[in-house]
C-alpha positions as CSV (number, residue, x, y, z in Angstrom):
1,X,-1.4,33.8,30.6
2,X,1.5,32.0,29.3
3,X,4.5,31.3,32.1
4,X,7.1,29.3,32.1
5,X,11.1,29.5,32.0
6,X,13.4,31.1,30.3
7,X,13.4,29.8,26.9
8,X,10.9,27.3,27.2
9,X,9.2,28.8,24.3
10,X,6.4,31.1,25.4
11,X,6.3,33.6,22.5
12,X,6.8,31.3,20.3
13,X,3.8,29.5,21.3
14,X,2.3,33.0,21.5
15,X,3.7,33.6,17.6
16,X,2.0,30.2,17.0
17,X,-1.5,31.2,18.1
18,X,-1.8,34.7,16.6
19,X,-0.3,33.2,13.3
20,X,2.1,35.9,13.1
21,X,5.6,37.1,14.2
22,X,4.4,39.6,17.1
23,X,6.1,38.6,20.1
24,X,9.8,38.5,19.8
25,X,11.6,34.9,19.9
26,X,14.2,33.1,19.6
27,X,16.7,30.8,21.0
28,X,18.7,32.6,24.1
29,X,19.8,31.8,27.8
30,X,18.6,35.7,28.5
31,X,14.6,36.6,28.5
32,X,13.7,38.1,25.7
33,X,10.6,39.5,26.5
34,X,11.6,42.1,29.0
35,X,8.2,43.4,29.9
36,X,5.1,41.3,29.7
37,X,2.4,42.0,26.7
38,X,-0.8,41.3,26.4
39,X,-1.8,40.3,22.7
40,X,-5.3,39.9,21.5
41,X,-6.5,37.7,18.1
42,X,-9.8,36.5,16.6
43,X,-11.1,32.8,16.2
44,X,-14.7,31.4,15.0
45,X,-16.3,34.4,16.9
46,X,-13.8,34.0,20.4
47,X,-11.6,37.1,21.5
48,X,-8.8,35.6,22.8
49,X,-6.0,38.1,25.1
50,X,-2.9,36.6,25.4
51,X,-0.7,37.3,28.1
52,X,3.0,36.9,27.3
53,X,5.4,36.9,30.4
54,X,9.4,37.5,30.9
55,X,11.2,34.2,31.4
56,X,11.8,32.7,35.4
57,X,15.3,31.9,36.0
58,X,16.9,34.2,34.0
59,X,20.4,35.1,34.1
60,X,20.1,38.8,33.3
61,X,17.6,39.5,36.3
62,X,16.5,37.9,39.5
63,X,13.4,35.7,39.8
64,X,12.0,38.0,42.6
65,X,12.2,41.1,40.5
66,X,10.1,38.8,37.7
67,X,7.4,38.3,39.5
68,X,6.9,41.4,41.0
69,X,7.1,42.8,37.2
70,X,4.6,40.0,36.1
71,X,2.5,41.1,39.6
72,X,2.4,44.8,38.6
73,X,1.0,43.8,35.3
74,X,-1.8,41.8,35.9
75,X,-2.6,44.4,38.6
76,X,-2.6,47.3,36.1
77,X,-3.8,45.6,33.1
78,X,-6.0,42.4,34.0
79,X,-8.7,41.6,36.3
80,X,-9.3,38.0,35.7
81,X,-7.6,35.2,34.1
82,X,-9.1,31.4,32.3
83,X,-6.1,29.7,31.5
84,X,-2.5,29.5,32.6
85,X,0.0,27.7,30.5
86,X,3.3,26.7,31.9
87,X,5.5,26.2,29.1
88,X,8.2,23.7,29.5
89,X,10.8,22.4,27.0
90,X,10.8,19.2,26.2
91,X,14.2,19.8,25.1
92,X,15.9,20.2,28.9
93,X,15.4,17.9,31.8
94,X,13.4,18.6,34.6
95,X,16.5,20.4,36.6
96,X,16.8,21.5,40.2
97,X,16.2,25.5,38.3
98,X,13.4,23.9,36.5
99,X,12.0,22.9,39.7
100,X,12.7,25.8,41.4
101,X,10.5,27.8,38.7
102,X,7.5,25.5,38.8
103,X,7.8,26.6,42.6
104,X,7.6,30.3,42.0
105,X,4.9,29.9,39.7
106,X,2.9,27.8,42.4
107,X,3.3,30.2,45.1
108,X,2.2,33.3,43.6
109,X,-0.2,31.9,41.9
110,X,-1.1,29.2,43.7
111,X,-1.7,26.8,40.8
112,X,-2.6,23.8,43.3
113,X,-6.1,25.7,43.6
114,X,-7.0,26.1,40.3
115,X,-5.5,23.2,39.0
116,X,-8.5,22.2,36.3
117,X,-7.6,26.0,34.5
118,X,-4.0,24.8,34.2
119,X,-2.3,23.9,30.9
120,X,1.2,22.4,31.0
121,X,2.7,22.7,27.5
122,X,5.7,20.7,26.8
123,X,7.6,22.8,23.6
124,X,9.9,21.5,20.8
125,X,7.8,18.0,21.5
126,X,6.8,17.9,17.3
127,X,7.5,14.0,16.5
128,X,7.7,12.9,19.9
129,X,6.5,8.8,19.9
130,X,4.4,7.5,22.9
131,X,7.4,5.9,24.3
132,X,9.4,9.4,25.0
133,X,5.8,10.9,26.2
134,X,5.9,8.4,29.0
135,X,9.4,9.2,29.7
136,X,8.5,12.5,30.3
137,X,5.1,11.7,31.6
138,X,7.0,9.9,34.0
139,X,9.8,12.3,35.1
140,X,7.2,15.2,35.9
141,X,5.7,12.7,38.4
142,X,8.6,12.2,40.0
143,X,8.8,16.0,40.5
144,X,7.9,17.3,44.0
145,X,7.0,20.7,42.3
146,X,4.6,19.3,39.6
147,X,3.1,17.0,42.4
148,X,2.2,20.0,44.6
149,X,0.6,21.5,41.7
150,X,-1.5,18.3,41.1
151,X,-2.3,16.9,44.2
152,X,-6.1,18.1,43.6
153,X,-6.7,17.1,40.2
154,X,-5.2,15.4,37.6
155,X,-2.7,17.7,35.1
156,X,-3.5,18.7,31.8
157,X,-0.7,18.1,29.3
158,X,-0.4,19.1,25.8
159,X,2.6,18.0,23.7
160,X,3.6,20.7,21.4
161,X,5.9,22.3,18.6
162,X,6.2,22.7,14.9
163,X,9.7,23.7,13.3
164,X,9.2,27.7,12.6
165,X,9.0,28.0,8.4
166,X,11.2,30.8,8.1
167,X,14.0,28.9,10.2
168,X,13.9,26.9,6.9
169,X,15.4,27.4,3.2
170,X,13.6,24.5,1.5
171,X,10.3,25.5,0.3
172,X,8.5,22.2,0.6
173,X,9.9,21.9,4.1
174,X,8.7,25.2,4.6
175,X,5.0,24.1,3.3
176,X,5.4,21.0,5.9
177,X,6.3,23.4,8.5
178,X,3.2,24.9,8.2
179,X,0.9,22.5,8.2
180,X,2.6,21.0,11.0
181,X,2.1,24.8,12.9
182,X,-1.6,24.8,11.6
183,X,-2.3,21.6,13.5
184,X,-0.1,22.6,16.7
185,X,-2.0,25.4,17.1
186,X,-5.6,23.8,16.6
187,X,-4.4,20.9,19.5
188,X,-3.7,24.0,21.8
189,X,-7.0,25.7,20.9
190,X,-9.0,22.4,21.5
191,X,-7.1,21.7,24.8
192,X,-8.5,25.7,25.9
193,X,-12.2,25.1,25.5
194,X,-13.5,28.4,26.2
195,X,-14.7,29.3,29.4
196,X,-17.1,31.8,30.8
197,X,-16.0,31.5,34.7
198,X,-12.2,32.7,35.8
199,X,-10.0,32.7,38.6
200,X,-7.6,34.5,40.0
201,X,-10.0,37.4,40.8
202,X,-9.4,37.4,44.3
203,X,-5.8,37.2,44.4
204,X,-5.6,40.0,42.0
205,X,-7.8,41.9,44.1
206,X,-6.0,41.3,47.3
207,X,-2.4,42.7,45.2
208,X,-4.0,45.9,44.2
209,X,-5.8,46.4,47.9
210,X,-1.9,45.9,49.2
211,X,-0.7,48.3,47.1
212,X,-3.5,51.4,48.1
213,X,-2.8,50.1,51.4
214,X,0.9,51.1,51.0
215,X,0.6,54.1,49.6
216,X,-2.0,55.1,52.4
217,X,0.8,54.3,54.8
218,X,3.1,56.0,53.4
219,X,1.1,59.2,52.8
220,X,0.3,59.1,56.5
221,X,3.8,58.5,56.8
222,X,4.9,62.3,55.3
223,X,1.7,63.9,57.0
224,X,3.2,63.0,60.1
225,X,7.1,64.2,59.3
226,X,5.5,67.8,57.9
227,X,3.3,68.6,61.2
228,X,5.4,70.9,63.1
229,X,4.3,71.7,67.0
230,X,4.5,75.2,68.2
């Protein structure tokens, strides 16, 4: 599952993975994926399902009514998950709204406990030098949200992003695009190593078991306003 902010680069790095254009993206202060989508591709032998999210801290619709949306879909659609990336763009600071997202994401899905399945993904980071990577390295330490994440392990962090080749007129900056997506794409593959054991389970378990619970309540609930005494 892919999470992260809005425009942080999600589908993009979805687009990236499936080598083609099916999740809509590009640049915007509203989400553009408005419900999420669950994409599946092919590599040496390994299904991957991709699960594309709406953006936190968006300005068309509250973060609550996000992650109930995101909730209802991994309760309908998904059992289990292996990885979670949170996208962040290496293009923004690390805001007080940044912070406040990396919160959301921790509490729902409490990303402290399962911490070694988490991928942080730092977008438009193509051409980054060591220097600026310790800068940044350095401002997510200094984050109170990333450090709850990461007090039980250390963080997994993959430095990412390749200039889209149909943003591009020139055609051997186009070919150079593409190589530079083709090796993007094979870091963020090798930094996933396939894995047979999942998590969540529980947690998606204990959604759907509040749900029936509800609706048992309120069926019981117009049982009891239809019984008429005589």
């Amino acid at each position: 599952m892919v999470i992260g902010k809005t425009g942080s680069g999600k589908s993009r790095l979805i687009n990236l993975l499936l080598k083609a254009k099916s999740a809509e993206s590009y640049r915007s202060i509203n989400s553009i994926t408005r419900s999420c989508k669950l994409y599946t591709y092919v590599d040496n032998g390994t299904i991957y399902e991709l699960i594309d999210t709406m953006g936190l801290a968006d300005t068309a619709e509250g973060t609550d009514a996000v992650v109930d949306k995101i909730k209802n879909f991994l309760k309908l659609k998904v059992n289990e998950i292996h990885w979670i990336i949170v996208t962040l763009n290496g293009n923004e600071k690390l805001t007080a709204e940044n912070t406040e997202v990396l919160n959301n994401i921790l509490e729902f899905l409490q990303l402290d406990q399962n911490i070694d399945r988490v991928l942080f993904c730092v977008t438009h980071a193509d051409g980054w030098n060591g220097t600026t990577r310790d800068k940044f390295n350095e401002t997510l330490t200094n984050n109170s949200a990333f450090n709850s994440m990461t007090s039980q392990g250390a963080a997994k962090i993959l430095y990412s992003g390749a200039p889209d080749p149909d943003e591009l007129e020139d055609d051997d900056d186009k070919e150079h695009a593409k190589r530079k997506e083709e090796a993007a794409r094979k870091n963020l593959l090798q930094a996933l190593p396939f894995n047979r054991s999942a998590i969540l389970q529980d947690q998606i378990k204990a959604w759907k078991e509040e749900d029936l619970q509800k609706m048992i309540e309120n069926e019981i609930k117009k049982k009891k306003r239809k019984c008429t005494i005589l």
